[in-house]
C-alpha positions as CSV (number, residue, x, y, z in Angstrom):
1,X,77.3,88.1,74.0
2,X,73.7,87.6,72.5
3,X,71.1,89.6,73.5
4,X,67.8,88.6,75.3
5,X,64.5,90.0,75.5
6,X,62.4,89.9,77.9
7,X,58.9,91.2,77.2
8,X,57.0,93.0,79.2
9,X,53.2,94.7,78.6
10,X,52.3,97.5,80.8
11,X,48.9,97.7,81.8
12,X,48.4,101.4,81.6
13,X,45.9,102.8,78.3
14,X,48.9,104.6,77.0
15,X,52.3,102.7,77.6
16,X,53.4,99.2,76.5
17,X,56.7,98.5,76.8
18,X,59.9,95.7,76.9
19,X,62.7,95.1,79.4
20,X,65.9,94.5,77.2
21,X,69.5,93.6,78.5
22,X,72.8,91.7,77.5
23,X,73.1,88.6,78.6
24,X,73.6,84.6,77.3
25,X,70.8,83.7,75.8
26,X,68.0,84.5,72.3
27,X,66.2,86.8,71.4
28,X,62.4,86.0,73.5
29,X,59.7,89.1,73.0
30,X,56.3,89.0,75.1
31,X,52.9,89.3,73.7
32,X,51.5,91.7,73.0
33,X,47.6,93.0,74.9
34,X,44.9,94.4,72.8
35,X,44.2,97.4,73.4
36,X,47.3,98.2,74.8
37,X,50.7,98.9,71.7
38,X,52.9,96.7,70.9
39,X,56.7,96.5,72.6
40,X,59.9,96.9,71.0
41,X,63.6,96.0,71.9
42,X,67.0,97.6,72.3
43,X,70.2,95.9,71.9
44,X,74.3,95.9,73.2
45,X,78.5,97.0,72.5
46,X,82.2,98.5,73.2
47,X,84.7,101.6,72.9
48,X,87.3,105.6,72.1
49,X,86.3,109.4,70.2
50,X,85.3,112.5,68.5
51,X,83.0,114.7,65.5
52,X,82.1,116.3,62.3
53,X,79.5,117.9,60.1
54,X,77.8,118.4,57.5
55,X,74.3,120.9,55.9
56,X,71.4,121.9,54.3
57,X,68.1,120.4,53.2
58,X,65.6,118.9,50.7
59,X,63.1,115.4,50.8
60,X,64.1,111.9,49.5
61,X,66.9,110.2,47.7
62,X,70.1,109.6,49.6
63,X,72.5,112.0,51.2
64,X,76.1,113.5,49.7
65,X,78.2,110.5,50.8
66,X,79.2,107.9,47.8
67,X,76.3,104.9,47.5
68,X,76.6,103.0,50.1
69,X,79.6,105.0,51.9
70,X,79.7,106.8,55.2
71,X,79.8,110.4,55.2
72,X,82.4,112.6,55.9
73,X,84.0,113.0,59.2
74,X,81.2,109.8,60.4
75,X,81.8,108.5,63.7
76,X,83.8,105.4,63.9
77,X,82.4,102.2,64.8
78,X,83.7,101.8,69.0
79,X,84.4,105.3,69.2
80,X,83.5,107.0,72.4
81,X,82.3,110.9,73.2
82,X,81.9,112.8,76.0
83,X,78.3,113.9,77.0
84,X,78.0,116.7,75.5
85,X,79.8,116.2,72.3
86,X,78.2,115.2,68.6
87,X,78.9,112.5,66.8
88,X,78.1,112.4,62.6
89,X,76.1,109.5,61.8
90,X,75.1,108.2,58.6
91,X,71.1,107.4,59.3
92,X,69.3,104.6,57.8
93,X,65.4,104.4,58.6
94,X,63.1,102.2,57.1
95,X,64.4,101.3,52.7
96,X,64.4,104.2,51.6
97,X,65.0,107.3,53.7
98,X,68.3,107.9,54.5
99,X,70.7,110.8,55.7
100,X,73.2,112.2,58.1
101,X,72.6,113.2,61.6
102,X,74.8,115.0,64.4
103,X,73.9,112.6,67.1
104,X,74.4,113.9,70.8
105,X,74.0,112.7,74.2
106,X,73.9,115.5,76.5
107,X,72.5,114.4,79.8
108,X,72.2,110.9,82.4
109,X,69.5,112.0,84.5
110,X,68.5,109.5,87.4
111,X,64.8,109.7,87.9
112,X,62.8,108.3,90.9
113,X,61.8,104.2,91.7
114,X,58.4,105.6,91.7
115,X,58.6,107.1,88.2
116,X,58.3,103.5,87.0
117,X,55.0,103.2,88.9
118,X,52.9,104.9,85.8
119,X,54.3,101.9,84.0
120,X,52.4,99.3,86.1
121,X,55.5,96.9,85.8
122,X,55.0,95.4,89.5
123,X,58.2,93.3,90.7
124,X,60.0,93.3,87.1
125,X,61.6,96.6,87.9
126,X,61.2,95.8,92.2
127,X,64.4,97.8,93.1
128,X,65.5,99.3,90.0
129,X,65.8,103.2,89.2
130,X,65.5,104.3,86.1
131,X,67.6,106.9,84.8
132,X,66.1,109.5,81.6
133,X,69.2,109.8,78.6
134,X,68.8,113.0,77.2
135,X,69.9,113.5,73.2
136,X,69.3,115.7,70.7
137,X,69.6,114.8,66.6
138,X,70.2,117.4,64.1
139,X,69.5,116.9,60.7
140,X,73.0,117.5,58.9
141,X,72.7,116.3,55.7
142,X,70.4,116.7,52.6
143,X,67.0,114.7,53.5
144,X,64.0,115.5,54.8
145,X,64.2,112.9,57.7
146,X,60.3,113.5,58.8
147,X,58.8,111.0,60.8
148,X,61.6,108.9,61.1
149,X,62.5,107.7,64.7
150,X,66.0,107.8,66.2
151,X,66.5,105.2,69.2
152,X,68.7,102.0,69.7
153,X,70.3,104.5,72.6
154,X,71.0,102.5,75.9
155,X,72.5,103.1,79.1
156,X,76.0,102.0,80.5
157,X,76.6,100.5,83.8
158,X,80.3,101.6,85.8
159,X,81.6,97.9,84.5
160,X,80.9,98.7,81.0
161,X,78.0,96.7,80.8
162,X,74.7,97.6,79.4
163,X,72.1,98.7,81.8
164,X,68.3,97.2,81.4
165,X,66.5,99.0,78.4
166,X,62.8,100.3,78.7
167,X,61.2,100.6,75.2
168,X,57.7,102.7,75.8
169,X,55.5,103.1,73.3
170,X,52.9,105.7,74.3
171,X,53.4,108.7,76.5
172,X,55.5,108.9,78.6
173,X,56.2,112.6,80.9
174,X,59.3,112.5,82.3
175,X,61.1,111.0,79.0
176,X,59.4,112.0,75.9
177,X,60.4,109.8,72.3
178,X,59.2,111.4,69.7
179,X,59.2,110.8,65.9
180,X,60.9,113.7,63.7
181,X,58.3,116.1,62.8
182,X,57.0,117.3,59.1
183,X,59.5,119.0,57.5
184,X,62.7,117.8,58.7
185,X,65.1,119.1,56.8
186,X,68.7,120.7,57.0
187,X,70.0,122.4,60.1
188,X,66.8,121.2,62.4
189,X,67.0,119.8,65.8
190,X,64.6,117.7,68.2
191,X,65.8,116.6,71.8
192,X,64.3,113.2,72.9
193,X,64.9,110.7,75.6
194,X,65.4,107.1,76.0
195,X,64.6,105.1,79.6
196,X,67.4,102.7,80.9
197,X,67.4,101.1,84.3
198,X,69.9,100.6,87.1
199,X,69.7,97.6,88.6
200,X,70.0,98.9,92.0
201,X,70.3,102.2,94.3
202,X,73.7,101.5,94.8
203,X,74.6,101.5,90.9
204,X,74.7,104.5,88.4
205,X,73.9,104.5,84.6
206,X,77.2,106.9,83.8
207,X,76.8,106.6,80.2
208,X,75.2,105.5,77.1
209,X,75.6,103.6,73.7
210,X,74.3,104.0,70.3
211,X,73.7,100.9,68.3
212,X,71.8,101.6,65.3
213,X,72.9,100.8,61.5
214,X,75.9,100.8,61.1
215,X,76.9,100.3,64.2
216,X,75.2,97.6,65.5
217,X,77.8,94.8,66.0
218,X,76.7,93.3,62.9
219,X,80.1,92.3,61.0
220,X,82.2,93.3,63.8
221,X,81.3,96.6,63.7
222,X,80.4,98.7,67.4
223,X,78.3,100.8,68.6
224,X,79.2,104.9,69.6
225,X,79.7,105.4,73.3
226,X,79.3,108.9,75.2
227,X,80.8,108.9,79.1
């Protein structure tokens, strides 16, 4: 399963953004509007689960796992979590900040059709309803993480399949995605949100994915999954 892009520029001052899904096909991104930011992607996965953590905090270098090695207790590549639960993550972000997060889905919200009106995306999203994935990351190992960003979180149709991504860059209300502030080190926490769509009234989002280094379906591995 490849994934395709499909890109998409919202005509509002404060929002671009990109419609991502799974299906046959390569990777196509629209252009992007001056004036208005650029879009981004999301990508897809698989499957079973549980936790672990570990603490404290300082800036730079890499975290207290062996070079190149996950951390202890880290989440296994296809494992699965219930919303709610934390998965450890090794976290890779940019080349050279890396570290350990407790990754955690804790809420599927569905929103309104009409949220997506701020968005100005017209009849790309005629009949969808987007739903708001609620996660928090915590900042478990020994790097300052500031200003890194923590997405590549997507939703999960009843079938297993992935549901339609929306990548905003801008503001956003009703699902704020945020960088990590200044400063964070050990034992901090920021909640953010990531925007999937269902392609219809009649189906649910019931879960979502993480897909991020390392588990990203590059060299068979898969992503985490929380249901």
């Amino acid at each position: 399963m490849k994934r395709t892009t499909l890109g998409v520029i919202g005509l509002t001052a404060a929002a671009a953004l990109s419609l991502t899904g799974c299906k046959n096909g390569n990777e196509e991104a629209g252009p992007a509007q001056s004036g208005s930011p650029a879009a981004q992607p999301s990508q897809p996965s698989e499957q079973p689960g549980t936790p672990a953590a570990p603490s404290a905090g300082t800036s730079g270098g890499a975290d207290g796992a062996a070079p190149g090695g996950a951390p202890a207790g880290a989440a296994k590549p296809g494992q699965t979590f219930k919303i709610g639960e934390a998965a450890t993550v090794p976290f890779t972000y940019g080349s050279d900040t890396k570290g350990t997060i407790a990754l955690t889905v804790t809420a599927v919200e569905q929103g309104q059709a009409a949220d997506l009106d701020a968005l100005k995306l017209g009849d790309k999203v005629k009949g969808m309803v987007p739903y708001y994935i609620r996660y928090t990351v915590k900042n478990v190992g020994t790097t300052n993480l500031e200003f890194a960003s923590v997405g590549h979180i997507k939703g999960l149709l009843p079938d297993g399949s992935e549901a339609q991504g929306v990548s905003v860059i801008g503001k956003f209300e009703k699902c704020k995605d945020d960088s990590l502030p200044s400063g964070f080190t050990g034992g901090k926490t920021q909640t953010n949100c990531a925007i999937t769509l269902a392609p219809s009234a009649q189906t649910k989002v019931v879960g979502a994915e993480y897909w991020g280094d390392p588990y990203n379906n590059l060299n068979d591995s898969k992503s985490l999954y929380w249901k």
